[in-house]
C-alpha positions as CSV (number, residue, x, y, z in Angstrom):
1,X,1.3,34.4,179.1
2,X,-1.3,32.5,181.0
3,X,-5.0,33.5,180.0
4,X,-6.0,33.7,183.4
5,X,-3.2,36.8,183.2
6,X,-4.7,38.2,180.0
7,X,-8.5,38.0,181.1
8,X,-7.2,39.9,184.5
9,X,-5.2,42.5,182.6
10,X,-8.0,43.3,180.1
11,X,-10.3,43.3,183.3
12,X,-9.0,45.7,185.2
13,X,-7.7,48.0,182.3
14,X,-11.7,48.1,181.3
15,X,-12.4,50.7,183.8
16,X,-9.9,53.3,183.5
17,X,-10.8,52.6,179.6
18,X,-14.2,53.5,180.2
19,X,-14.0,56.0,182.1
20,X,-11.7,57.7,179.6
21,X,-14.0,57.0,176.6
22,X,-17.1,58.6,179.2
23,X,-14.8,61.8,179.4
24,X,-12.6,62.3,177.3
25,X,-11.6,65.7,177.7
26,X,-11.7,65.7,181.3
27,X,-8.8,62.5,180.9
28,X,-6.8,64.5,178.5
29,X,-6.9,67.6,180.9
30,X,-5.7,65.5,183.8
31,X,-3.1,63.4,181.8
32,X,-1.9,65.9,180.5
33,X,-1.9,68.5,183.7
34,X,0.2,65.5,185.6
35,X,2.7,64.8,182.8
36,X,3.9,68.4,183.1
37,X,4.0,68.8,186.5
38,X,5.8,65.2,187.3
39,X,8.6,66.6,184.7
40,X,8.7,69.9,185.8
41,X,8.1,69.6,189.7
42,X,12.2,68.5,190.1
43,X,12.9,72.1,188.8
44,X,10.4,73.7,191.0
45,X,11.2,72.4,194.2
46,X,15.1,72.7,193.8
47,X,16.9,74.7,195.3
48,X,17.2,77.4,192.4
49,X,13.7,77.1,192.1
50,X,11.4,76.8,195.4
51,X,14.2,76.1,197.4
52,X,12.1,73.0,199.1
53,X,14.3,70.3,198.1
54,X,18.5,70.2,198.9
55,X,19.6,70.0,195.1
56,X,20.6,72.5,192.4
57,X,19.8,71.8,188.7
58,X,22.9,73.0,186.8
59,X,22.2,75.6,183.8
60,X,22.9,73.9,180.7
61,X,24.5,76.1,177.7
62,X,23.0,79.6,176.4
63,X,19.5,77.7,177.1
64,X,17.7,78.6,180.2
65,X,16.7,75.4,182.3
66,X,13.2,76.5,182.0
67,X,13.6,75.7,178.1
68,X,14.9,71.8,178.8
69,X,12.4,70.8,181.4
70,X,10.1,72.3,179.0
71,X,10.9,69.6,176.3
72,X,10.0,66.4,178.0
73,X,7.1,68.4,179.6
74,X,5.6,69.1,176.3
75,X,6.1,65.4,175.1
76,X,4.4,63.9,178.5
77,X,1.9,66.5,179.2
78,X,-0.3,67.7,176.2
79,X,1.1,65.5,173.6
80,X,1.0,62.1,176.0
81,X,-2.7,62.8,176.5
82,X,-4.2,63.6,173.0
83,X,-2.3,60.2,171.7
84,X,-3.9,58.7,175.0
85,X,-7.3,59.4,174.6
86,X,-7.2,59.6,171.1
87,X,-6.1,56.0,170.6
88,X,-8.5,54.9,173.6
89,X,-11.5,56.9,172.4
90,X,-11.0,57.2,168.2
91,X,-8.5,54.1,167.9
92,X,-6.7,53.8,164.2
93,X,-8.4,56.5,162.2
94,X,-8.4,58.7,165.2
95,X,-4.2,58.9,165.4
96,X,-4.1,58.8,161.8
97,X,-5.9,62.2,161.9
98,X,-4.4,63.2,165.1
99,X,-0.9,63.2,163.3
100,X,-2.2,64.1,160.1
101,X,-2.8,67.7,162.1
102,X,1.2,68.1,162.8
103,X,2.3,68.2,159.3
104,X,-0.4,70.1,158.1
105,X,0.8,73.6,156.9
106,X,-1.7,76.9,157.0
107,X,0.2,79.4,156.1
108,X,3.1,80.3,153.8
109,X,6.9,80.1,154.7
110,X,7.0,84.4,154.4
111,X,4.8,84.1,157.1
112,X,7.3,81.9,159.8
113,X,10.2,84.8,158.4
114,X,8.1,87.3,159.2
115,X,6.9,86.4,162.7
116,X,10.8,85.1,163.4
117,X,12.5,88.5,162.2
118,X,9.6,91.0,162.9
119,X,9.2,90.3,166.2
120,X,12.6,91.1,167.4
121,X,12.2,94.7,165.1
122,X,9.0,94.8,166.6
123,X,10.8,95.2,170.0
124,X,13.4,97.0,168.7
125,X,11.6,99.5,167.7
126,X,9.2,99.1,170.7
127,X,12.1,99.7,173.4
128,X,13.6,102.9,171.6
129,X,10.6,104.5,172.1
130,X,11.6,104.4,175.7
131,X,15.3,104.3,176.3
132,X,16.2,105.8,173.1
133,X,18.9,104.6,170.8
134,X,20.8,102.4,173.5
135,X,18.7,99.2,171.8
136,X,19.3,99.9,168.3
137,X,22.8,100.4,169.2
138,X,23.5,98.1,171.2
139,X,21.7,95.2,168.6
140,X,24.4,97.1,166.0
141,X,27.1,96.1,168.1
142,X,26.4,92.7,169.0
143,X,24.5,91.6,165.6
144,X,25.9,88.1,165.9
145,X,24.0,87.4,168.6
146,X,21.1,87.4,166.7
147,X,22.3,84.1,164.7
148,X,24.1,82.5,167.7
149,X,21.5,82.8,170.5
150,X,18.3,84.3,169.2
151,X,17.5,82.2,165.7
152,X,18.8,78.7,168.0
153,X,16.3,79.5,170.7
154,X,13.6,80.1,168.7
155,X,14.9,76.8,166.7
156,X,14.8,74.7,170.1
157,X,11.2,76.5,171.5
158,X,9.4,75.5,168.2
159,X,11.1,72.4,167.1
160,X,10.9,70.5,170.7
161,X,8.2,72.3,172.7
162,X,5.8,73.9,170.1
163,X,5.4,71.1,168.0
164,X,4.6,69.0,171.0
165,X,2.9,71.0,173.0
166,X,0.6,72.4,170.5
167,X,0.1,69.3,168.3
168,X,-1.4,68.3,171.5
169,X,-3.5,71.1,172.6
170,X,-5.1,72.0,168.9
171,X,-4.9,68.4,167.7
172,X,-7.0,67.1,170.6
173,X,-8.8,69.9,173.1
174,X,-9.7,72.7,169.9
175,X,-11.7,70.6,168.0
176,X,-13.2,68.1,171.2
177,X,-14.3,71.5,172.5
178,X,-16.5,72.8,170.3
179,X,-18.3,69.5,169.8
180,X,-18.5,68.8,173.4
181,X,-19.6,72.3,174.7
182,X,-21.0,74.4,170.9
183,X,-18.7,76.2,168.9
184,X,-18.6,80.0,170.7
185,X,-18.6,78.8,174.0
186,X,-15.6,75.9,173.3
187,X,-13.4,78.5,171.7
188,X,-14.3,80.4,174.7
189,X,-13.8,77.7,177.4
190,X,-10.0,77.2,175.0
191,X,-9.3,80.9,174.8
192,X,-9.8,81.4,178.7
């Protein structure tokens, strides 16, 4: 590579830079806004979506469709922009931080098995109250499903989208917030 090639790549990468490092969380907002949307607008505008475009995404398995566009969605919208702007704006000891954030635990593992299995009794319990036993009997009957569909959704939706998605939400916009707008009216601004 030429240095007249590097001198004009480093030049016109310098403004987009800059105006990343001048607002950061306007950048990550809009990186992260288009990297869902350019994944997810195929499903959207099919036909089994919108219906604008001629094609039909096929269902894939027991897992809605919504669930695998979700996936890369999560990867190249939230999760693209925190590493974006973090490595433009923080550099080294920003990512180190940044992914410091994904393995860090806050609660116990009780905690997961109680949110994984109470919820489901939770609604249980929840929809007798309405149509009777015709819930309770029916999750009596078809207990399996509770291993073979339930436990591997909830498996997929926090392995490959939560992780993602979140570790780029909370690692980057809940604690830019606060120091960019004040503490009550950042969780505020993240809450709405």
């Amino acid at each position: 590579m030429s240095p007249t090639t590097t001198t004009s790549q480093a030049a016109t990468s310098l403004p987009l830079k800059r105006l990343i490092i001048r607002h950061p969380l306007i950048a990550f907002f809009v990186i992260a806004f288009a990297g869902a949307w350019i994944v997810t607008l195929p499903l959207v505008l099919a036909q089994n979506g919108l219906g604008v475009l001629p094609y039909t995404i096929p269902e894939i398995g027991l897992v809605p469709l919504a669930e695998w566009f979700a996936i890369p969605a999560s990867i190249l919208g939230p999760t693209l922009a925190s590493f974006t702007v973090t490595a433009i704006t923080a550099g080294k000891a920003g990512m180190r931080q940044l992914l410091r954030r994904y393995v860090l635990w806050r609660v116990g593992v009780r905690w997961y098995l109680l949110v994984i299995v109470g919820v489901p009794l939770i609604q249980l319990v929840c929809s007798s109250v309405f149509l009777g036993t015709a819930p309770l009997t029916a999750f009596i009957r078809q207990w399996p499903l509770f291993f073979t569909t339930y436990l591997p959704n909830i498996l997929i939706i926090v392995v490959a989208v939560q992780i993602w998605e979140e570790g780029g939400w909370s690692g980057f916009a809940v604690p830019t917030l606060p120091q960019r707008f004040g503490a009550k009216r950042g969780e505020i601004m993240y809450a709405v």
